[in-house]
PARO-359941 format. One record per atom (N, C-alpha, C, O): residue in one letter; x, y, z; atom name; residue number from 1. Coordinates in nm, 4 decimals, padded with zeros to 6 digits. Each point is the difference from the previous one (the first is absolute). Layout:
<sites>
@r: A u: X v: Y w: Z a: CA k: NUM $
...
</sites>
This chain:
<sites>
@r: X u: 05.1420 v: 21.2081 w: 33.7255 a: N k: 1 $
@r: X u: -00.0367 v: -00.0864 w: 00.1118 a: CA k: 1 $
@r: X u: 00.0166 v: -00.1469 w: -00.0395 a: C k: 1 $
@r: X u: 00.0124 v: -00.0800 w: 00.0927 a: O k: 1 $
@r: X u: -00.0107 v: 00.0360 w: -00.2140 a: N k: 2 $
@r: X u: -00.0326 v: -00.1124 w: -00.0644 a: CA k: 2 $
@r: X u: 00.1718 v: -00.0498 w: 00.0146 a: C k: 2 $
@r: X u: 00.0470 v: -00.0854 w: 00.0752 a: O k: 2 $
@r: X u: 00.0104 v: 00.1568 w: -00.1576 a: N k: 3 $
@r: X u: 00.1246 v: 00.0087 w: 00.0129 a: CA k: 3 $
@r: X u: 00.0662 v: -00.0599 w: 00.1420 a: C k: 3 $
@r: X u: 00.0313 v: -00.1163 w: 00.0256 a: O k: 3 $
@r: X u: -00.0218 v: 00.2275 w: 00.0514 a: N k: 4 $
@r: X u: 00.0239 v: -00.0248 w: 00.1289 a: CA k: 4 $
@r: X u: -00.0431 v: -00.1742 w: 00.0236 a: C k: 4 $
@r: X u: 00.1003 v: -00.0714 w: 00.0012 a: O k: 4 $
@r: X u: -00.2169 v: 00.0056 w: 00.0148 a: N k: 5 $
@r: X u: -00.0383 v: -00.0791 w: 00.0404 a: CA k: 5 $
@r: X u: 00.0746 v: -00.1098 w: -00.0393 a: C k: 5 $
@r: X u: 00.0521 v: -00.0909 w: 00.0647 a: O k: 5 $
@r: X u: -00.0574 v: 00.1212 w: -00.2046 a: N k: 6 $
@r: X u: 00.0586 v: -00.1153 w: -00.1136 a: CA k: 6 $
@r: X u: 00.1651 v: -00.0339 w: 00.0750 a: C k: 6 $
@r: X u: 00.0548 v: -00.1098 w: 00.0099 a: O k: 6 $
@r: X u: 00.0040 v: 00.2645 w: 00.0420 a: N k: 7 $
@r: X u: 00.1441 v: 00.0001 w: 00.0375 a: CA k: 7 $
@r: X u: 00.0278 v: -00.0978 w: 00.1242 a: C k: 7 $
@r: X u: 00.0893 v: -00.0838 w: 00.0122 a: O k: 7 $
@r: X u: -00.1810 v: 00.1155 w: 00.0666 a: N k: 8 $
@r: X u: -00.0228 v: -00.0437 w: 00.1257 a: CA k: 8 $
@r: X u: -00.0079 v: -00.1395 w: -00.0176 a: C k: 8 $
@r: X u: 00.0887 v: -00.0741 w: 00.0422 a: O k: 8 $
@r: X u: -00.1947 v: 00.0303 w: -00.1051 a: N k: 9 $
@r: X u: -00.0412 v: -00.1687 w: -00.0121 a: CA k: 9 $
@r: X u: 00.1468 v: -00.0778 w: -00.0242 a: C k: 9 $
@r: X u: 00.0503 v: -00.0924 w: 00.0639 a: O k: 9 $
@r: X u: 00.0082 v: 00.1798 w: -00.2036 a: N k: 10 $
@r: X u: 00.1402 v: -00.0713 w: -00.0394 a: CA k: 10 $
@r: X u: 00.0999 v: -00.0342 w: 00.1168 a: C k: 10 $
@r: X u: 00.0585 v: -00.1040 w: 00.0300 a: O k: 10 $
@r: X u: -00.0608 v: 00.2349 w: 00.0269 a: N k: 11 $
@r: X u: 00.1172 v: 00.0196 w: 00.1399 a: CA k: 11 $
@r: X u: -00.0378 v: -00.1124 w: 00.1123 a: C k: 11 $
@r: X u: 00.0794 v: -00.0592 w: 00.0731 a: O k: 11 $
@r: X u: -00.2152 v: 00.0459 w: -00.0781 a: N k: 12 $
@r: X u: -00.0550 v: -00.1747 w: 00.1348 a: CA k: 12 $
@r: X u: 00.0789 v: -00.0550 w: -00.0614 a: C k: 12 $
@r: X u: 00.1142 v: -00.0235 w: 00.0394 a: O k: 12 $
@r: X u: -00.1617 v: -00.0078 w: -00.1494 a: N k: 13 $
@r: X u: 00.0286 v: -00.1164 w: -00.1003 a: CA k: 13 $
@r: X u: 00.1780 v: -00.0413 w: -00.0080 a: C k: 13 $
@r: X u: 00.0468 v: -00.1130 w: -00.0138 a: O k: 13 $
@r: X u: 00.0070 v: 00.2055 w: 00.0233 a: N k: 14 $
@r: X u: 00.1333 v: 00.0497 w: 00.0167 a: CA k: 14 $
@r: X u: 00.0725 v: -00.1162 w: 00.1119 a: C k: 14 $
@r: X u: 00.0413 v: -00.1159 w: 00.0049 a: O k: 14 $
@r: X u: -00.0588 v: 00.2349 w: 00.0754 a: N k: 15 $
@r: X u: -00.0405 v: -00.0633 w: 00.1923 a: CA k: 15 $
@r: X u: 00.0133 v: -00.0655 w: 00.0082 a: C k: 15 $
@r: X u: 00.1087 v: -00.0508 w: 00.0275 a: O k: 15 $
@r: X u: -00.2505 v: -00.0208 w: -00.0524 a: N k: 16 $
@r: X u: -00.0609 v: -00.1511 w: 00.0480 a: CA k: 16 $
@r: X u: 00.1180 v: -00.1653 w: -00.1025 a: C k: 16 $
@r: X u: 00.0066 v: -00.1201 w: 00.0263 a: O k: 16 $
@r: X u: 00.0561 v: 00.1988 w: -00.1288 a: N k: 17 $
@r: X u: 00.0633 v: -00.1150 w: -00.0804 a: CA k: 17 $
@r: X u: 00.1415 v: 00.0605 w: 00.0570 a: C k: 17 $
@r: X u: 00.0665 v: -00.1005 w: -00.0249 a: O k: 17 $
@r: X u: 00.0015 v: 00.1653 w: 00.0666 a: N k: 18 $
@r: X u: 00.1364 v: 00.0218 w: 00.0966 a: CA k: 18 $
@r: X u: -00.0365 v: -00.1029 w: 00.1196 a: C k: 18 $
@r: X u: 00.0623 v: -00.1030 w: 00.0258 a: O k: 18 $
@r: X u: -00.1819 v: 00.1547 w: 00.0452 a: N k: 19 $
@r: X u: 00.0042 v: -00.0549 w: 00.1496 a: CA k: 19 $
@r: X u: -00.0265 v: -00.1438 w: -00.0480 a: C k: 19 $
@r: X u: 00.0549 v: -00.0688 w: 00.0861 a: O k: 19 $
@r: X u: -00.1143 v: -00.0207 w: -00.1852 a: N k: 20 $
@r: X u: -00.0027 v: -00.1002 w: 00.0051 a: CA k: 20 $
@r: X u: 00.1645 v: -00.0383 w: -00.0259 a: C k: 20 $
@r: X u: 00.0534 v: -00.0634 w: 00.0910 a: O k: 20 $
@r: X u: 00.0260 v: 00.0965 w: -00.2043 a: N k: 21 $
@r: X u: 00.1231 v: -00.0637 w: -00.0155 a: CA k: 21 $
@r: X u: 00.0743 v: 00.0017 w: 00.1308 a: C k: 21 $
@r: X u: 00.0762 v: -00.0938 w: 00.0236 a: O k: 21 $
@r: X u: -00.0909 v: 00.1918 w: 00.0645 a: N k: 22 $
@r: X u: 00.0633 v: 00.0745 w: 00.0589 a: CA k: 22 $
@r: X u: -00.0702 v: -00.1801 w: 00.1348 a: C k: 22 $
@r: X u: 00.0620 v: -00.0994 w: 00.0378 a: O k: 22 $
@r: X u: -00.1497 v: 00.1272 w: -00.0228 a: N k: 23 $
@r: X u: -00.0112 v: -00.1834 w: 00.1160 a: CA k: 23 $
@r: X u: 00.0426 v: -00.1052 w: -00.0768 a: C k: 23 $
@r: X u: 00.0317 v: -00.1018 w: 00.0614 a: O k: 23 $
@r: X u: -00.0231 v: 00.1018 w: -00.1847 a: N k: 24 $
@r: X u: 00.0250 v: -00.1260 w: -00.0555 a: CA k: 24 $
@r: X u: 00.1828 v: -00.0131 w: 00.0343 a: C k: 24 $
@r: X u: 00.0617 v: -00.1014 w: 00.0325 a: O k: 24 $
@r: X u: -00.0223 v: 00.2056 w: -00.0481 a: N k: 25 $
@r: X u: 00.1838 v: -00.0045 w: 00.0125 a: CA k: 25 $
@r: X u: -00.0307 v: -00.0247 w: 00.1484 a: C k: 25 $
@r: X u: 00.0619 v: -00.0965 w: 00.0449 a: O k: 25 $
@r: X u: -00.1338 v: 00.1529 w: 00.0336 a: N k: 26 $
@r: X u: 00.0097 v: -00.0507 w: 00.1072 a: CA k: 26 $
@r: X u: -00.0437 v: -00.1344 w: 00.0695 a: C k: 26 $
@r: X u: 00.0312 v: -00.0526 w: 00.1068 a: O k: 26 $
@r: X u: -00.1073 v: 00.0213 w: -00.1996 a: N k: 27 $
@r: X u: 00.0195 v: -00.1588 w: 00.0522 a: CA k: 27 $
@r: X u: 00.0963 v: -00.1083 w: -00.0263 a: C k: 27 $
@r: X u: 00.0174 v: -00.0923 w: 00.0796 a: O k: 27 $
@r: X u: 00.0462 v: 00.1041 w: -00.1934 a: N k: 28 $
@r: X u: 00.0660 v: -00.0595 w: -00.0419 a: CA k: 28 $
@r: X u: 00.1632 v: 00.0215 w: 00.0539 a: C k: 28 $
@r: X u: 00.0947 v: -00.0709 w: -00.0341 a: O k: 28 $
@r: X u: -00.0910 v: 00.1528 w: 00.0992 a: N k: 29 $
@r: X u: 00.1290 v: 00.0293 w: 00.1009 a: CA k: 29 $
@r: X u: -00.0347 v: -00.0871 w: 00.1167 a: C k: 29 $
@r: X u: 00.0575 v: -00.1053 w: 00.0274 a: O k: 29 $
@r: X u: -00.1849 v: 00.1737 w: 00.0576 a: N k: 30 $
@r: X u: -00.0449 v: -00.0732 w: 00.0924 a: CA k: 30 $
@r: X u: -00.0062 v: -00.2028 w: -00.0243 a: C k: 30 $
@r: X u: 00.0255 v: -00.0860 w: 00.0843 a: O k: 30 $
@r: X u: -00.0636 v: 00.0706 w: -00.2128 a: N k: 31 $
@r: X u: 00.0198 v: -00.1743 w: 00.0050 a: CA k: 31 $
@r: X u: 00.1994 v: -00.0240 w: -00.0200 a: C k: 31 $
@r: X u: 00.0733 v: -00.0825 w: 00.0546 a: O k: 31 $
@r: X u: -00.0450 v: 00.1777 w: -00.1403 a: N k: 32 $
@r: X u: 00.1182 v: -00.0685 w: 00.0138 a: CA k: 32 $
@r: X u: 00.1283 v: 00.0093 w: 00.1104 a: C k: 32 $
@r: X u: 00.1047 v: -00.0647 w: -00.0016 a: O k: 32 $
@r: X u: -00.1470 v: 00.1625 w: 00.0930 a: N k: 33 $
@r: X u: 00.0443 v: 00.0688 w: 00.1192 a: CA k: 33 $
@r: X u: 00.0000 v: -00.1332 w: 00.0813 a: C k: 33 $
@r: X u: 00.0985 v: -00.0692 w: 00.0256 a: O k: 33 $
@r: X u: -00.2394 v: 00.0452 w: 00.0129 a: N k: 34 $
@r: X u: -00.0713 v: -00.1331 w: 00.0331 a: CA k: 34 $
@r: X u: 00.0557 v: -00.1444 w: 00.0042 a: C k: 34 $
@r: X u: 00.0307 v: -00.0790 w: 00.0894 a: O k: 34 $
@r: X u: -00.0309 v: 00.0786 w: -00.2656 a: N k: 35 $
@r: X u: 00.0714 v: -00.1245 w: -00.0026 a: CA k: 35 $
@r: X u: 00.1717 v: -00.0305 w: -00.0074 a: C k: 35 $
@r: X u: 00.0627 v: -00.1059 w: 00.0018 a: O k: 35 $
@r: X u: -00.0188 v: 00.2491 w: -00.0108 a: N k: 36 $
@r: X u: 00.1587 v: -00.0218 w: 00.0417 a: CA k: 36 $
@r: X u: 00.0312 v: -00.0132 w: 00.1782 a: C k: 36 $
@r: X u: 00.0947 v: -00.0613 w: 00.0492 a: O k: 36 $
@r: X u: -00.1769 v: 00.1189 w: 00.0091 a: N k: 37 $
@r: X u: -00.0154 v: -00.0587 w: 00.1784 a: CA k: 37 $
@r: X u: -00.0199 v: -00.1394 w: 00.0269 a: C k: 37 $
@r: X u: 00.0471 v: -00.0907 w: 00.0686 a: O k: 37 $
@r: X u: -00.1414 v: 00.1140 w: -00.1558 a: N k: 38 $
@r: X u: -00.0605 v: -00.2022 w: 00.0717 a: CA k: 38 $
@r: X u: 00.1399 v: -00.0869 w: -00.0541 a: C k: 38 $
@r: X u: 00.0532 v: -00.0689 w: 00.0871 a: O k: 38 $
@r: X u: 00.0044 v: 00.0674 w: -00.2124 a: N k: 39 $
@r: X u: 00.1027 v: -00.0700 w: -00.0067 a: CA k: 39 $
@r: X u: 00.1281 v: 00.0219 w: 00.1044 a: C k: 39 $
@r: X u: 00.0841 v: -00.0826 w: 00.0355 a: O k: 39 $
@r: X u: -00.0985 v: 00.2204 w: 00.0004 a: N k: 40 $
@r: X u: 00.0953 v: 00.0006 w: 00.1051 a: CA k: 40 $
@r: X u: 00.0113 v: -00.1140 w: 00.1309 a: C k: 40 $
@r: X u: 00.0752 v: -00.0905 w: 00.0360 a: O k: 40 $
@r: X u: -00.1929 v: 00.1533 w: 00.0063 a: N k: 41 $
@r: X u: -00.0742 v: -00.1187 w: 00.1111 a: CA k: 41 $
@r: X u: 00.0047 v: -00.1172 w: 00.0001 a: C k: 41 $
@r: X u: 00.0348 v: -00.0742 w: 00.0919 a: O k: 41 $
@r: X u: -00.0963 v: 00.0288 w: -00.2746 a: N k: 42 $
@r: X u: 00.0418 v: -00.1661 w: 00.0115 a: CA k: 42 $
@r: X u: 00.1623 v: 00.0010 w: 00.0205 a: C k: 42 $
@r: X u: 00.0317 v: -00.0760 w: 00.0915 a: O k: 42 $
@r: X u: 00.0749 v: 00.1395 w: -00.1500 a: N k: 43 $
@r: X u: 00.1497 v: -00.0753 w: 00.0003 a: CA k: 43 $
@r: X u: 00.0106 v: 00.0368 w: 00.1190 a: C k: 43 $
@r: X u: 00.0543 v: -00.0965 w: 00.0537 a: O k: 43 $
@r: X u: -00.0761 v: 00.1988 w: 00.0481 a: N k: 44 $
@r: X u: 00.0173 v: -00.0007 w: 00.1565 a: CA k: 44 $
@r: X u: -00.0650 v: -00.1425 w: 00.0322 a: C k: 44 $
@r: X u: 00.0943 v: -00.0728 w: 00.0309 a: O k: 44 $
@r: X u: -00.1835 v: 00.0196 w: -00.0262 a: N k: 45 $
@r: X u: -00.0575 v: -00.0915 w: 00.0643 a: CA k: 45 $
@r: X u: 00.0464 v: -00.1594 w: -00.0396 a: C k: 45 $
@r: X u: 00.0077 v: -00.1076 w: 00.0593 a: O k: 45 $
@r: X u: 00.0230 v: 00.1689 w: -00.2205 a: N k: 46 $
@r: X u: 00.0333 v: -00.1428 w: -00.0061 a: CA k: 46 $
@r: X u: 00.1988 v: -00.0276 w: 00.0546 a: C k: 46 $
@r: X u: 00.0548 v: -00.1074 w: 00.0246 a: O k: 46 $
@r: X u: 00.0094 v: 00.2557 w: -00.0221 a: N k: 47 $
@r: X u: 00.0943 v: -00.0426 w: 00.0654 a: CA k: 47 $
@r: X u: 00.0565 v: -00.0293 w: 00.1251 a: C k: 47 $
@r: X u: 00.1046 v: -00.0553 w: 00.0338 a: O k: 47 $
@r: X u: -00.2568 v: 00.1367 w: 00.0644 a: N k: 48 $
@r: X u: 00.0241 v: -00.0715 w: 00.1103 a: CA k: 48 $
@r: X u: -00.0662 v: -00.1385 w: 00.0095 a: C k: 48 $
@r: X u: 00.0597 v: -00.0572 w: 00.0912 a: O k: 48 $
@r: X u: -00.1170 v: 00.0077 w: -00.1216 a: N k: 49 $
@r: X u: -00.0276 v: -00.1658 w: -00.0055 a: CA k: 49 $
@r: X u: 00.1053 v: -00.0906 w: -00.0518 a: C k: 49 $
@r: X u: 00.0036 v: -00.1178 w: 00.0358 a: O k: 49 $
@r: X u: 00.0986 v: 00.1780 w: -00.1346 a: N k: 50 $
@r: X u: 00.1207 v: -00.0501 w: -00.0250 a: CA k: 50 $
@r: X u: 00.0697 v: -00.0265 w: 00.0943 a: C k: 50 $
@r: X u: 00.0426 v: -00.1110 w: 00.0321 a: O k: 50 $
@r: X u: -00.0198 v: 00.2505 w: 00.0385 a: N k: 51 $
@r: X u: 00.1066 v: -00.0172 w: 00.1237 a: CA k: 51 $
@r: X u: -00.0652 v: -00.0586 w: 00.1241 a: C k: 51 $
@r: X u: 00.0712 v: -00.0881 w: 00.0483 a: O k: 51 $
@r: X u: -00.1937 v: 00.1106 w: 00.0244 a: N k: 52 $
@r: X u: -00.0454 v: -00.1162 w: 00.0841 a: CA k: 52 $
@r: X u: 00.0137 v: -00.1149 w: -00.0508 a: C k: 52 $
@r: X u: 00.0380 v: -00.0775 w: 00.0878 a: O k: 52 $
@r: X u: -00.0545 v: 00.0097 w: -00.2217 a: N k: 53 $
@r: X u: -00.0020 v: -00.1432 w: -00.0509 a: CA k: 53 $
@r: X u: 00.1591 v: -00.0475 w: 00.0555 a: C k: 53 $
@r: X u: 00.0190 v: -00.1004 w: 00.0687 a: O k: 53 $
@r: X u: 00.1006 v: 00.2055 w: -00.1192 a: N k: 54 $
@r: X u: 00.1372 v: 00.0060 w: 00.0327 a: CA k: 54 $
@r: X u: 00.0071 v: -00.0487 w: 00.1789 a: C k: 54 $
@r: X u: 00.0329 v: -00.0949 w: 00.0712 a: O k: 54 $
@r: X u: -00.0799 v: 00.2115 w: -00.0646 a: N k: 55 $
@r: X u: 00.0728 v: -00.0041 w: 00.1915 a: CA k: 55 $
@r: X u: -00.0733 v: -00.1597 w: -00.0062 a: C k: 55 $
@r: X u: 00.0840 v: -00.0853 w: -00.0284 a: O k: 55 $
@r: X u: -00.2060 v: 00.0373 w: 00.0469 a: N k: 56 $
@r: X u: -00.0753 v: -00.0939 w: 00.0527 a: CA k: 56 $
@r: X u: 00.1067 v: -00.1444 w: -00.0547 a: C k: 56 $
@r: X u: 00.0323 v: -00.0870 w: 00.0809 a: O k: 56 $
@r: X u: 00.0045 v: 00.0838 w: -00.2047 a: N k: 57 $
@r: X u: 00.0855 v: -00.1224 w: -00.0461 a: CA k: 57 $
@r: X u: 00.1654 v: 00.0026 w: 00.0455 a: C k: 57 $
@r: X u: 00.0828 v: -00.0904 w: -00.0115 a: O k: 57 $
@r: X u: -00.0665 v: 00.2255 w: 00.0664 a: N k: 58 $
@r: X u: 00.0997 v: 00.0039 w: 00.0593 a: CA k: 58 $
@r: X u: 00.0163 v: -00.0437 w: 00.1312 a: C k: 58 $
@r: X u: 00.0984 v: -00.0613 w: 00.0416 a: O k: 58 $
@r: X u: -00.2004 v: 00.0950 w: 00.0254 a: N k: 59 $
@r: X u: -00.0417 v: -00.0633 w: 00.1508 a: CA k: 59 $
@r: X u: -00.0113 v: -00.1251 w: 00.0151 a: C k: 59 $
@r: X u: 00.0643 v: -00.0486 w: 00.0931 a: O k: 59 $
@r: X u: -00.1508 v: -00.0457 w: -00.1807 a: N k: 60 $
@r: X u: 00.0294 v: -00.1313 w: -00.0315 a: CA k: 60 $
@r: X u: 00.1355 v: -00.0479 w: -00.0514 a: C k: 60 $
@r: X u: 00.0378 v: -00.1126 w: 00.0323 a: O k: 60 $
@r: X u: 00.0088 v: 00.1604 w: -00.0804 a: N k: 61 $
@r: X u: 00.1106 v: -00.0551 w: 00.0225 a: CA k: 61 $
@r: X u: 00.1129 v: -00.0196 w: 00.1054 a: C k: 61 $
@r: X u: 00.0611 v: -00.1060 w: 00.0135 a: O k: 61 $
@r: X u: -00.0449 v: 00.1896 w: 00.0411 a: N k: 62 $
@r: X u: 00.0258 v: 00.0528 w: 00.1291 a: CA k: 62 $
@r: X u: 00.0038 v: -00.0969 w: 00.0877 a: C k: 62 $
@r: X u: 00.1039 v: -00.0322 w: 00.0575 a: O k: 62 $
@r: X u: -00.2198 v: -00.0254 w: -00.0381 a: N k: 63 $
@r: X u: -00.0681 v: -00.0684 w: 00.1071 a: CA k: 63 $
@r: X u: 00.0030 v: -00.1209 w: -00.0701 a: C k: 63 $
@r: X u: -00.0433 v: -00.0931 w: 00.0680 a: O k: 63 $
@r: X u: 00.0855 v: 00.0572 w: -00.1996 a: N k: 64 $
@r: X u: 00.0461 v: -00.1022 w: -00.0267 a: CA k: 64 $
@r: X u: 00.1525 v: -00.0903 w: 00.0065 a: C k: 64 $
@r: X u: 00.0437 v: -00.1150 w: 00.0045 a: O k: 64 $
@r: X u: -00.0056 v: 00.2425 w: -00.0072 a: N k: 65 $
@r: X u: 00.1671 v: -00.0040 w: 00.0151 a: CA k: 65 $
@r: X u: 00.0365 v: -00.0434 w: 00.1656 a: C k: 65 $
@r: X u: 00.0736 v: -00.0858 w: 00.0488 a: O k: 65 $
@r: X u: -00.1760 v: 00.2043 w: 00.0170 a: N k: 66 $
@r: X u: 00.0159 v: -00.0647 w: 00.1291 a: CA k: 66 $
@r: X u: -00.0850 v: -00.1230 w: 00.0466 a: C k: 66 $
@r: X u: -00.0013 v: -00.0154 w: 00.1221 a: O k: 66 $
@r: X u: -00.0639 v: -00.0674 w: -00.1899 a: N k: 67 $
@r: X u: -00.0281 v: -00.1107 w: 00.0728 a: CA k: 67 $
@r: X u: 00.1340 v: -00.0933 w: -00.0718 a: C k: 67 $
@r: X u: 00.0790 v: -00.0682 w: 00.0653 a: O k: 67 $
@r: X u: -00.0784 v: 00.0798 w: -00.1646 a: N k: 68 $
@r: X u: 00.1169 v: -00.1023 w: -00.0369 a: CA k: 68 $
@r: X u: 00.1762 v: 00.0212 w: 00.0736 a: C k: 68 $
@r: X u: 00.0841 v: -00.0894 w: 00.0099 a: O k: 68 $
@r: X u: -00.0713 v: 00.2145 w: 00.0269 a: N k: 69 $
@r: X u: 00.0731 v: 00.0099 w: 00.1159 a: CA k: 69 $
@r: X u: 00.0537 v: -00.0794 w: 00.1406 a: C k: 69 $
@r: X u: 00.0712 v: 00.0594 w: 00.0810 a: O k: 69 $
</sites>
């Protein structure tokens, strides 16, 4: 019976140190999952502010060309 118990305790013990590695890999996917998106997002965002900055200095000009017209 002692036995048994002793087996048992080991086997939690087992368990419980798998299931911890076992969230830790999972967080660390989850942050870097995470932080390879958000950089996505920033170069989406920062390349559309590029190209509005574009069209907008293009429009001024435009309208510069045509007043000196």
């Amino acid at each position: 019976d002692d036995i048994m118990q002793t087996a048992m305790s080991k086997a939690r013990i087992h368990v419980a140190n798998m299931m911890m590695v076992f969230v830790i890999g999972l967080c660390i996917y989850t942050i870097t999952t995470a932080k390879k998106e958000a950089k996505e997002e920033l170069d989406k965002l920062e390349q559309t502010r590029v190209d509005y900055r574009e069209a907008i200095t293009e429009e001024y000009r435009q309208q510069l060309a045509a007043k000196k017209s």
